[in-house]
Each structure stands twice: as structure tokens, then as C-alpha cells.
VOLUM-493923 format. One line per field, with one value per residue (C-alpha): chain; residue number from 1; x, y, z; residue in one letter. Coordinates in Angstrom, 1 decimal. Each point is the difference from the previous one (the first is absolute). Example, Ala and Ser with C-alpha at 12.3 -4.5 7.8 and 13.67 -1.06 7.14 Angstrom:
unit (A; A)
pos (1; 2)
px (12.3; 1.4)
py (-4.5; 3.4)
pz (7.8; -0.7)
code (A; S)
***
This chain:
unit (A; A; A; A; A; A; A; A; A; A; A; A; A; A; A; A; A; A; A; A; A; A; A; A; A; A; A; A; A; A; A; A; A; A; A; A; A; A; A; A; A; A; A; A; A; A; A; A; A; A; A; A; A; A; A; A; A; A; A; A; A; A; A; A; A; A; A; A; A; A; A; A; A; A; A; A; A; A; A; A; A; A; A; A; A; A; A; A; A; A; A; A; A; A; A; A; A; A; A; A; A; A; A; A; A; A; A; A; A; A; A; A; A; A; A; A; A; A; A; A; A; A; A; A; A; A; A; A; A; A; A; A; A; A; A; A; A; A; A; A; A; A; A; A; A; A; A; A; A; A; A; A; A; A; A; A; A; A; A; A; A; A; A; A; A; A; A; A; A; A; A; A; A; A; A; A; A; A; A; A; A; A; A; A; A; A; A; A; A; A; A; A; A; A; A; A; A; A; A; A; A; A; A; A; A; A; A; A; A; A; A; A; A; A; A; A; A; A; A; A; A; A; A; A; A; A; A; A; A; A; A; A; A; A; A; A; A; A; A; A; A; A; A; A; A; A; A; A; A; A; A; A; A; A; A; A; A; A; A; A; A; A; A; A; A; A; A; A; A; A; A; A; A; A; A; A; A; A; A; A; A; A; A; A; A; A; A; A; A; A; A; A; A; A; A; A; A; A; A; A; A; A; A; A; A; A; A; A; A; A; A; A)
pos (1; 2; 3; 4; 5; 6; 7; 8; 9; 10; 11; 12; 13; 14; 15; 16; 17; 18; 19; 20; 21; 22; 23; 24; 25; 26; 27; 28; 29; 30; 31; 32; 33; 34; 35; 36; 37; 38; 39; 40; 41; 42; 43; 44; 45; 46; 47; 48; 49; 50; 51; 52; 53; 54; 55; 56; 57; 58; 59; 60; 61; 62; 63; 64; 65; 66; 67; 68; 69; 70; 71; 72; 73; 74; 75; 76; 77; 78; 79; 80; 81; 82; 83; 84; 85; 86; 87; 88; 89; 90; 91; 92; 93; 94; 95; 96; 97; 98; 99; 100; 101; 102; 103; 104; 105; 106; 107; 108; 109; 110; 111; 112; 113; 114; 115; 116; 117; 118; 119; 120; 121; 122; 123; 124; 125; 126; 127; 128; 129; 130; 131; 132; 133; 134; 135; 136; 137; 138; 139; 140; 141; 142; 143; 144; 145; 146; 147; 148; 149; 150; 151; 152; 153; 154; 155; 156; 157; 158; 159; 160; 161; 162; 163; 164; 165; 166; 167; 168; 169; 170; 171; 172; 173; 174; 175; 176; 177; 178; 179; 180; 181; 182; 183; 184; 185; 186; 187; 188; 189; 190; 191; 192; 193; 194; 195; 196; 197; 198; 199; 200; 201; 202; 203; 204; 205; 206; 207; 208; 209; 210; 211; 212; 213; 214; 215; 216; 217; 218; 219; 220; 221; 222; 223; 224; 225; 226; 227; 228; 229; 230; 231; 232; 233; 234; 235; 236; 237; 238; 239; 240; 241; 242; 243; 244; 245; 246; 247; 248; 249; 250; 251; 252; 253; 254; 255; 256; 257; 258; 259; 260; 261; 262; 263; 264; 265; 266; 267; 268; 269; 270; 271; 272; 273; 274; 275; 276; 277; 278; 279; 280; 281; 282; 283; 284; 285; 286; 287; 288; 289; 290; 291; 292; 293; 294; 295; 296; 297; 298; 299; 300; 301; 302; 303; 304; 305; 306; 307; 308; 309; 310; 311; 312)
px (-18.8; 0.1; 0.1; -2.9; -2.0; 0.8; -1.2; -3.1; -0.3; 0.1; -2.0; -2.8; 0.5; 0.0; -3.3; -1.5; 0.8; -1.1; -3.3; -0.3; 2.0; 2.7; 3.7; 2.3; 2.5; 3.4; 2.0; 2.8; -2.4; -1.6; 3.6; 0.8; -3.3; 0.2; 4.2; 0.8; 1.3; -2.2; 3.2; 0.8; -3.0; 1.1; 3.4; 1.5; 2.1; 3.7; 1.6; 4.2; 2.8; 3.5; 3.6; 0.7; 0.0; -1.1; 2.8; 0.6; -2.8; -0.4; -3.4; -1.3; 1.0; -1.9; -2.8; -0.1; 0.7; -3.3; -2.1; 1.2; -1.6; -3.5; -0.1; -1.6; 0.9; -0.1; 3.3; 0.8; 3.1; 0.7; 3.6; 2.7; 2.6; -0.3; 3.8; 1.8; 0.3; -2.1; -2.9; -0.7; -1.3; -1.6; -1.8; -1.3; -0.9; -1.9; -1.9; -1.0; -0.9; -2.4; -3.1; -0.3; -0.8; -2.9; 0.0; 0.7; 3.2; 3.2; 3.2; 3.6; 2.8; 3.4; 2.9; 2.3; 3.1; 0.8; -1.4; 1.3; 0.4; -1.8; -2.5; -3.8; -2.2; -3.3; -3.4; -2.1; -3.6; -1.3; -2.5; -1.9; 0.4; 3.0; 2.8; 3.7; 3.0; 3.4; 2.9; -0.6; 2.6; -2.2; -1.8; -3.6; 1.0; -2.5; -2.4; -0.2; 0.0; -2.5; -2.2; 0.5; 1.5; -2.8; 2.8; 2.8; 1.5; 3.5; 0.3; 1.8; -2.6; 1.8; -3.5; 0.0; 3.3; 1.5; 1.5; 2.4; 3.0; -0.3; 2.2; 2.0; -0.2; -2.9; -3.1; -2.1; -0.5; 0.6; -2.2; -1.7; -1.2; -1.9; -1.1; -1.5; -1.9; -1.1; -1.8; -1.6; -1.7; -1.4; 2.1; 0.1; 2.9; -0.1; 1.5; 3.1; 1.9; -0.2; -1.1; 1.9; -0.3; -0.8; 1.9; 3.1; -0.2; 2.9; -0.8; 1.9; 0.8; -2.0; -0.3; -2.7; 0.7; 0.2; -0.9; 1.6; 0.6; 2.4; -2.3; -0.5; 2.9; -0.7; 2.0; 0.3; -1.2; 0.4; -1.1; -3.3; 1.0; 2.2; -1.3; 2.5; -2.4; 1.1; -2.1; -0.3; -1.1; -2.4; -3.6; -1.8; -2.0; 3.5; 0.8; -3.0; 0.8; 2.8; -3.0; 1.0; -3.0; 0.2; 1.6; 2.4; 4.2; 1.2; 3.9; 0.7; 3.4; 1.7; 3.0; 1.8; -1.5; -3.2; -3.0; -2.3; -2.9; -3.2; -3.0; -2.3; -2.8; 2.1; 3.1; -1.9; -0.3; 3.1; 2.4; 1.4; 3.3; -0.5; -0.3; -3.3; -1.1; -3.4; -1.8; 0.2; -2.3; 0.9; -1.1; 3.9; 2.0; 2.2; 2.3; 0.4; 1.0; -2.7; 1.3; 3.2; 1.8; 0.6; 2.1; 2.4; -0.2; 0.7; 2.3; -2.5; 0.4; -2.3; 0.5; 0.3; -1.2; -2.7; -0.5; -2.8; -0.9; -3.5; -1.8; 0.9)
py (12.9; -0.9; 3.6; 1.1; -2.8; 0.6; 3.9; -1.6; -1.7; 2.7; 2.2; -2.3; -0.4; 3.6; 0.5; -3.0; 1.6; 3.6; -1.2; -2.2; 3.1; -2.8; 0.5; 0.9; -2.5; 1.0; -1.4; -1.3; -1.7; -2.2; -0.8; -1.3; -2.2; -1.3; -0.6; -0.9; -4.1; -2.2; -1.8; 3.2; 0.2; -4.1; 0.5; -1.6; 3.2; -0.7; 0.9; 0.2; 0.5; -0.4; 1.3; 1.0; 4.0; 2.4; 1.3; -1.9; -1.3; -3.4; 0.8; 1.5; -2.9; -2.0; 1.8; 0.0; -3.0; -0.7; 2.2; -1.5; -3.9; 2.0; 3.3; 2.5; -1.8; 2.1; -1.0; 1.5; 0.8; -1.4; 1.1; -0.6; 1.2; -3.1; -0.6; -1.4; -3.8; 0.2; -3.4; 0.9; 3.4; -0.9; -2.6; 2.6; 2.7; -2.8; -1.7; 3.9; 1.2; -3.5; 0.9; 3.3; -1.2; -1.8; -3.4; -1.2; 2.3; -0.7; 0.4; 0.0; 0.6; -0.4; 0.3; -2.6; -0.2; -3.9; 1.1; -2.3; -2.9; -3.1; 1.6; -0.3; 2.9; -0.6; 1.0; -0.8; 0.5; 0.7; -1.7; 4.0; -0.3; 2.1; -0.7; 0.3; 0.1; -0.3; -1.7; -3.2; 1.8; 0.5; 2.9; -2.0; -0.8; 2.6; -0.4; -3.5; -0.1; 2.7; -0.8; -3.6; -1.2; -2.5; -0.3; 1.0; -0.4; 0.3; 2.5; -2.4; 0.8; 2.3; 1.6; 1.3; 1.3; 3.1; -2.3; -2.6; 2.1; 0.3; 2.4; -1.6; 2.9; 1.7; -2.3; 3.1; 0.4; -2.7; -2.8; 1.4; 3.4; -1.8; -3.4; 3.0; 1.7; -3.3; -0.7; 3.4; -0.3; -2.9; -3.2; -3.0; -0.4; -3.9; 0.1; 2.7; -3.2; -3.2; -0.2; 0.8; -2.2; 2.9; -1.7; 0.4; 4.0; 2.1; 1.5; 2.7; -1.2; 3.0; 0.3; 1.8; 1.3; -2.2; 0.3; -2.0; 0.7; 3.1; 1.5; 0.4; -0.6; 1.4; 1.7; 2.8; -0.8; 3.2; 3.4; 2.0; 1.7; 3.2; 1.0; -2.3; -1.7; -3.6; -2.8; -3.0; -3.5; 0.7; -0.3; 2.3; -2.9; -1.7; 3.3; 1.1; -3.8; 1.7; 2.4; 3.4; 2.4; 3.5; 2.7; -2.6; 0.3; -3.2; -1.0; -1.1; -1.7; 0.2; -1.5; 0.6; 3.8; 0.8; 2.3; 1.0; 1.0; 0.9; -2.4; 2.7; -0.2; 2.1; 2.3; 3.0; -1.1; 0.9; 3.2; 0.3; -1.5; -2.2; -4.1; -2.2; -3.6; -0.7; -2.3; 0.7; -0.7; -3.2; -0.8; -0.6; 1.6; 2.6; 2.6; 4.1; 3.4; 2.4; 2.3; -1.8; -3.3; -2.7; -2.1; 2.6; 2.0; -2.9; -1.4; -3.8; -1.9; -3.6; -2.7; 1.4; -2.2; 1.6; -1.1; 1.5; -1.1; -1.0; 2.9; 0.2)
pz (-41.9; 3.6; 0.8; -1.8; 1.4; 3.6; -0.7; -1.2; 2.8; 2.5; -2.0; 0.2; 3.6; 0.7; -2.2; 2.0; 3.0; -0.7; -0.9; 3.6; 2.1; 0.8; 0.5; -2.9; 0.1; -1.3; -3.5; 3.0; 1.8; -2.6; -1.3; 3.4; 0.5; -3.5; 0.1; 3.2; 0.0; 1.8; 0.8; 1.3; 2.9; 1.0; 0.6; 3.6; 1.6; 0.2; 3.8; -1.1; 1.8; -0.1; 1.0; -3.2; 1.2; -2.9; -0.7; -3.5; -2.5; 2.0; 0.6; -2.0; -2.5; 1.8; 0.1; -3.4; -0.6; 2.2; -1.9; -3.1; 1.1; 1.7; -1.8; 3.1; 2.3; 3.5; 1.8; 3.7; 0.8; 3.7; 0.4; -2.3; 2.8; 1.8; 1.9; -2.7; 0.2; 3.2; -0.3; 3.7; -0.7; -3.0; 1.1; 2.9; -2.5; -1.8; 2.9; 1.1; -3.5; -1.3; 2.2; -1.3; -3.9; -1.4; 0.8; -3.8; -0.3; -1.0; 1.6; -2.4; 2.6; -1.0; 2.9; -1.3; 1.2; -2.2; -3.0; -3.0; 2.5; 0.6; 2.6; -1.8; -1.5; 1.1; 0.1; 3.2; 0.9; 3.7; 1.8; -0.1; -4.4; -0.4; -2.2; 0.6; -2.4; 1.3; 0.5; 2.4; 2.3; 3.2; -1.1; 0.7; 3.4; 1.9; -2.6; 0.0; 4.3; -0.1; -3.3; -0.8; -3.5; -1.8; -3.2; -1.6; -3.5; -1.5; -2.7; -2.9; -2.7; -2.5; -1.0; 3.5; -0.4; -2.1; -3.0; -0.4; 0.8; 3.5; 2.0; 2.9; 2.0; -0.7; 1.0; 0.7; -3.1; -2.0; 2.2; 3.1; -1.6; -3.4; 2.3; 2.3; -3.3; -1.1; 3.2; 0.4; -4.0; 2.0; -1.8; 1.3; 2.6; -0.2; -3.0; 0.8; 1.0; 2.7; 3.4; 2.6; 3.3; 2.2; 3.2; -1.7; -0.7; 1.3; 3.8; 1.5; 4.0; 1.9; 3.0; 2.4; 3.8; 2.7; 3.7; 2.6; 3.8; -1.1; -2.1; -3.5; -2.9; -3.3; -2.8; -2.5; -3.2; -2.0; 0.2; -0.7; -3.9; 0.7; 3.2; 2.4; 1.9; 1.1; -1.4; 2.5; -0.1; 3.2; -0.9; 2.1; 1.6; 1.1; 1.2; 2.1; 2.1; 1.4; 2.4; -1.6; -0.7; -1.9; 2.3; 1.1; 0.0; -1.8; 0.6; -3.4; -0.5; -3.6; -0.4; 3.4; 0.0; 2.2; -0.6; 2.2; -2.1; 0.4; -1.5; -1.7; -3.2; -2.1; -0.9; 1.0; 3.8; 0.7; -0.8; -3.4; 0.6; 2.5; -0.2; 0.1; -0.3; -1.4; -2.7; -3.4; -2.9; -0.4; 3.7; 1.0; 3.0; -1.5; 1.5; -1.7; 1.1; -0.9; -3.2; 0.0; -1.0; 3.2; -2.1; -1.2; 3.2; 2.3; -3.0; 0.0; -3.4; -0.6; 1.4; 3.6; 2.9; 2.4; 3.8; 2.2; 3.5; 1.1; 1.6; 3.6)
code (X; X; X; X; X; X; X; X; X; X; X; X; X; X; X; X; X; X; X; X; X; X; X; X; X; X; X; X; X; X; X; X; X; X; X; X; X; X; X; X; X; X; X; X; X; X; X; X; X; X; X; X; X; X; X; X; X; X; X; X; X; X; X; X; X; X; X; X; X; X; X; X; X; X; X; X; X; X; X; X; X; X; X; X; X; X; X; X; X; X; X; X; X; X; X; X; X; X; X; X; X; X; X; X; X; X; X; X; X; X; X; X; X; X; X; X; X; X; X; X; X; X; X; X; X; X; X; X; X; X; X; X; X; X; X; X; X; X; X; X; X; X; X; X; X; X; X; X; X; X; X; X; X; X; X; X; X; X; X; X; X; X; X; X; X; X; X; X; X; X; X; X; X; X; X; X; X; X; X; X; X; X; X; X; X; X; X; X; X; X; X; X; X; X; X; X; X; X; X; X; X; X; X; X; X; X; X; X; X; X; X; X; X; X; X; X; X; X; X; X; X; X; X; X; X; X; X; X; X; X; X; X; X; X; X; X; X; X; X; X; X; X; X; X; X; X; X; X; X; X; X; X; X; X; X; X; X; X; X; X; X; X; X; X; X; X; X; X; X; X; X; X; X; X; X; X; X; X; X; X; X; X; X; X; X; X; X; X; X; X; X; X; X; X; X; X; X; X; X; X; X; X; X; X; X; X; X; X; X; X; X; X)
***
């Protein structure tokens, strides 16, 4: 009967039509205006990431599992070959992710290197409306210097959670990936579990570069995806104190090993092969060989301290 009735319906629509010269509209597209879950069109988007890899089911359970609590919901995958057991890196892959989705979004990230222990699942909401669900590990630290924390809440509620027999090693999907669904149908996080003091959340000890009389000290942090290039802790406004301009030869210093390399906009301004320092897109000092890997050429693994003198 439902079938005969929606022929009906476009029949009449397309002898409406005919008669004013309109559009024909198509059985599909009716279907889809008439079908499609308001829920559907409110849903908050879901940022994940994880080290889980993908080389097992890991996440894709999860993502069902998320679907399950907010059926449609639209979840972006940020990485989910974050260093394994790496906060640090997570916590910078977060911070340089958050400003690129709406301001309501929702964030599950789950590098957790003490699952099943005593540390706290939470939810925690920035001062700029986003929502976080993690482990209270340090994960928030760059979000929470950069973005402001205005409350957090510990996941204890087992309606948050996948069911009453809860995994000990597998949070992602048991607490942090349902908690994350119930928040993006729009639920009310208050009642996922008690508030959390937000002065006593986990934070990671980072560090930026310093300048003194001998120049600047800073450090490798990681490296840019598979392309080798050296990730620092210099923001490029630390850097530019030390007087170098573009077209300049910076000694930089890593470990007890020193380049002399030339300051340029980008990989192209110098021979394929050959060694540059420039800003990247995150607006940090970072040091590559055009077509070619610096940290396995030069054999430089994170952390790696980096020295470089004041311009001369």
C-alpha cells in the first residue's frame, strides 16, 4: 500500500507540474525529502581519532557503535595512526585539527595508554562550544591553553556507556565512542556523570623554545606524516626574534650535528634534494629536504634538542 500511494503521489505531482511547465521531480527525490530523519539534519559532526591503526575491526566497531546511539551521524576521521601510546602527539594533532570544525562538534579521541585503570573518562566542553571525550590523560592540554575549558564531566553514567559489561581494555568503544554519539544526537552531557574540577585535569609538561644570550633552544617534537620533515616546538614568531629573514643561511644545531640551511617559503626554493628551513602550516619553524625525508636522511628521531644562534 505504501507503494501504490507514493506512485500516486508523484503522478499528481508530475500532472501538476506539466500543466504549470515546472520541473519533473523524480520518485528518488520525493523519497528523500519525505524520509530523511530530522534528527538526521541536527546531528553535531563527530572529529575521531585514535592509535588504534586500521589494521583490525577496532574502528570500525566503534564507528558503529556511534552510529548505533545517533543513527547518520557524520564522523571524520582525523588519524587513527597516531604514534601508539603517544599523549604528546595526540594532543598536537587535536589542538591543530579543533579550529577547522563547526564550533558545536565533537571530538572522541582515544590514545590510552592506562586504559582499565583509575585515570577518568571524561567529557569536557571548551570555552569556543566544542566537546571532548577522552581519557583525562593530558590530551586537553593544548586545547584547554589555547581554547579555554568552561566544564568537564566524568563519564560514570552507564546510559552513556555501551552496557553494563564494560571492557577493560577497550574504552573506545565501550565508553568514549557511545558518550561521543550521545552528545552529537544533542543529549544532555550534565547528566553523562559528575563534574569534574577542571584545575585538576591531567596536563602534559610542554614546553615552547626559549631565547637567551646564546640563542634560541627548542626541540623536536615529531615529524610532518611520511614525508620526514622535523616538527619543532619553535613558533615562527619566537623564531623570527632571532633577525633571520627569507634568503637567509640559518646554523641550526640538532643534537650535537650542525646544518647550515637556507631560510626559504617553501620546498620548491631550493633543488630537489637539498635541505631547507621554513614555516609550515601550522605557523612553526620546521626543517625538510625537498623530495626527500630529513629525518631518515640525516637519521633524526623525536625528541632531538635544536640550538640556533642569533643572527650575526
Amino acid at each position: 500500500m505504501r507503494s501504490v500511494d507514493l506512485f500516486r503521489r508523484y503522478f499528481l505531482a508530475l500532472l501538476v507540474l506539466s500543466i504549470s511547465g515546472g520541473p519533473t521531480p523524480t520518485i528518488a527525490q520525493e523519497t528523500t525529502s519525505r524520509e530523511l530523519p530530522e534528527q538526521v539534519k541536527t546531528l553535531r559532526t563527530i572529529g575521531f581519532m585514535t592509535d588504534f591503526d586500521v589494521k583490525d575491526d577496532a574502528v570500525g566497531i566503534c564507528k558503529a557503535v556511534m552510529n548505533g546511539v545517533a543513527p547518520g551521524v557524520q564522523v571524520i576521521d582525523i588519524t587513527h595512526q597516531a604514534t601508539p601510546y603517544d599523549i604528546a602527539e595526540g594532543a598536537r594533532f587535536l589542538a591543530g585539527s579543533a579550529p577547522y570544525f563547526a564550533k558545536d562538534a565533537v571530538f572522541v579521541v582515544v590514545i590510552d595508554p592506562t586504559v582499565g585503570s583509575a585515570r577518568r573518562a571524561i567529557i569536557a566542553r571548551s570555552k569556543k562550544g566544542q566537546f571532548f571525550v577522552l581519557p583525562d590523560n593530558g590530551l586537553l592540554t593544548l586545547i584547554q591553553d589555547r581554547d579555554g575549558i568552561e566544564g568537564a564531566r566524568q563519564i560514570t553514567n552507564p546510559e552513556w556507556m555501551i552496557g553494563a559489561k564494560t571492557s577493560s581494555t577497550f574504552h573506545g568503544r565501550d565508553i568514549f565512542s557511545p558518550a561521543g554519539a550521545h552528545l552529537a544526537r544533542g543529549d544532555d552531557w550534565t547528566t553523562a556523570g559528575p563534574s569534574v574540577d577542571i584545575t585538576s585535569l591531567v596536563r602534559l609538561d610542554l614546553h615552547t623554545a626559549t631565547i637567551d644570550d646564546a640563542g634560541l633552544h627548542g626541540e623536536v617534537i615529531g615529524t610532518d606524516g611520511p614525508f620526514g620533515n622535523l616538527v619543532l616546538n619553535i613558533p615562527a614568531e619566537t623564531f623570527a626574534k632571532l633577525g633571520y629573514k627569507l634568503g637567509d643561511t640559518v646554523p641550526v644545531q640538532v643534537g650535537r650535528q650542525t646544518y647550515q640551511l637556507p631560510f626559504v617559503k617553501t620546498f620548491s626554493d631550493v633543488a630537489v634534494g637539498k635541505p631547507l628551513a621554513y614555516i609550515d602550516s601550522r605557523g612553526r619553524l620546521s626543517l625538510g629536504i625537498n623530495q626527500r625525508s630529513f629525518a631518515e636522511i640525516y637519521k633524526i628521531q623525536a625528541p632531538a634538542t635544536v640550538t640556533i644562534a642569533k643572527k650575526q
